[in-house]
N, C-alpha and C positions, 0 to 999 in steps of 0.2 A: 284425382288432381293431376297425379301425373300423366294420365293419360289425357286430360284436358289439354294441357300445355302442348303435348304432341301433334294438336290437330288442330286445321284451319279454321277459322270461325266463319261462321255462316254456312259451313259442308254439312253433308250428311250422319258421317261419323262423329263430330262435333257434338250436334243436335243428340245423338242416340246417347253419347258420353253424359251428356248434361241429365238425359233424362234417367240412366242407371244413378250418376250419382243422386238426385232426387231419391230415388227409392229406395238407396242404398239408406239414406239419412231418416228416410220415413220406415224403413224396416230398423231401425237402431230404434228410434221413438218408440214401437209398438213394441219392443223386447224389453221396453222400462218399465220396470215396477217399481210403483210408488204410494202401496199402500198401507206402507206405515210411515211415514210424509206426512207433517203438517206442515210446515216450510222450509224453502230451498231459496239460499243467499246466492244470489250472483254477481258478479260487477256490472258493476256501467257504464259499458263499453261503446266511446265514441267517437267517430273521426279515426278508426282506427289503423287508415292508409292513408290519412291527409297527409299531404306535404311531403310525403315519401316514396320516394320510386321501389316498386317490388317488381321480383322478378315476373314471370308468366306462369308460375308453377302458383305463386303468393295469389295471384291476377285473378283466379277461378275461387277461390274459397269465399264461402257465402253464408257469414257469420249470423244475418238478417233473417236469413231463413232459419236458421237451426235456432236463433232467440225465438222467433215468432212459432214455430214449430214446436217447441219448448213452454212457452207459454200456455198455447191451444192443448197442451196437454195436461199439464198444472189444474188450468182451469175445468177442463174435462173432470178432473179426481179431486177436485176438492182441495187443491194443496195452494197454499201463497208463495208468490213468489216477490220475493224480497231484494228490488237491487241496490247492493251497496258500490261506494264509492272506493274502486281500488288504490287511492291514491294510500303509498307508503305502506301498504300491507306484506310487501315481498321487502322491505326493510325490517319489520317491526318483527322481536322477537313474541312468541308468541311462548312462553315461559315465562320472561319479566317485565314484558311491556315496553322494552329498550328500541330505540328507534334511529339510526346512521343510513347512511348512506355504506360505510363501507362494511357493515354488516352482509353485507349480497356481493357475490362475485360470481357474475355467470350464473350458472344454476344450482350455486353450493350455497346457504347461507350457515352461517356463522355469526353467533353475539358475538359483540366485545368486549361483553358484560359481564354474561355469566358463563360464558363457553358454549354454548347451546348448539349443539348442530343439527343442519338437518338437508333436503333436501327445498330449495327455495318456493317450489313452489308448490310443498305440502305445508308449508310453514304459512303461508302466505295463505291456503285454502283453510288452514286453521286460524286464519285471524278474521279474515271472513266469514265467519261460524260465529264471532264473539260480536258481542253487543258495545261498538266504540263510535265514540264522539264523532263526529262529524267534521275533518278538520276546512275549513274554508279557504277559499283563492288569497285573500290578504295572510292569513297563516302562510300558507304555501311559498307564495312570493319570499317569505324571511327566509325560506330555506335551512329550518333550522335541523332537517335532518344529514346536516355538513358536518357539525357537532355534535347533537343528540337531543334526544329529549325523551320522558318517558309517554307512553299514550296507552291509557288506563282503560278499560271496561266502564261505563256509564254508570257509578254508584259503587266502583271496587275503590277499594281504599290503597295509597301506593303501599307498595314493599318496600321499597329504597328508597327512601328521603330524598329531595330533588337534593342536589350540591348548592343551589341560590339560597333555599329554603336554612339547610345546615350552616353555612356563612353566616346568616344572617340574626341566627340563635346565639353563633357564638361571638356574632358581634354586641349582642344585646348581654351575656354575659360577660364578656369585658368591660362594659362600660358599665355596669352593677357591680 
């Protein structure tokens, strides 16, 4: 990559740059083994320079290729490939299901829940490993990871009583 950025486009050096990092990418694939793989979660990564200016070093990385590359190799051994939706996974702790916004800072994440730390984005690679809801655009929009909320495993049952849920017990106990 760096030496992409160094060199004019359309030159000869250019060209031969482009064509080592190809092989450098396709000698990384064939050093993977994946045969004890049944499936490999990955995000759903899209649009992921719209609207954003990146430098020239950012300007060469070619994410399309290493997915599609990725894939033709899955497919090759038998293994699924599963892509999930990263939205709020580098938020969500992945010990209590606790989900903020200021949970993450940089690349350190930290609950505010239960103390949990970790690096953010093995925490994040661990949440994408686990079997979670699906949360959608009108969800998203509420932005309720400003506040919190918890975000459960598909059929786990919580740990921590939501606080709406506990109010609201003990509002029905007062009035009994």
């Amino acid at each position: 990559m760096k030496r992409l950025a160094g060199k004019k486009k359309g030159s000869n050096s250019f060209n031969r740059t482009q064509k080592h990092r190809d092989n450098f990418i396709n000698w990384s694939f064939n050093r993977l083994d994946l045969s004890d793989i049944n499936q490999l979660n990955r995000e759903e990564i899209k649009n992921l320079r719209y609207k954003s200016s990146s430098g020239r070093f950012m300007s060469h990385w070619t994410y399309t290729d290493i997915f599609g590359k990725l894939d033709m190799k899955c497919e090759e051994q038998d293994v699924l490939v599963n892509q999930v939706c990263p939205t709020y996974t580098s938020q969500r702790c992945s010990r209590c299901g606790w989900v903020r916004k200021a949970n993450r800072k940089r690349k350190r994440f930290k609950c505010v829940s239960c103390g949990f730390a970790a690096c953010a984005d093995d925490n994040a690679s661990l949440n994408l490993s686990l079997n979670l809801r699906v949360i959608g655009k009108k969800e998203r929009l509420l932005r309720k990871n400003r506040v919190g909320f918890y975000w459960h495993e598909v059929g786990q049952e919580r740990i921590i009583p939501d606080t709406q849920k506990r109010k609201k017990v003990e509002e029905v106990k007062n009035f009994i």
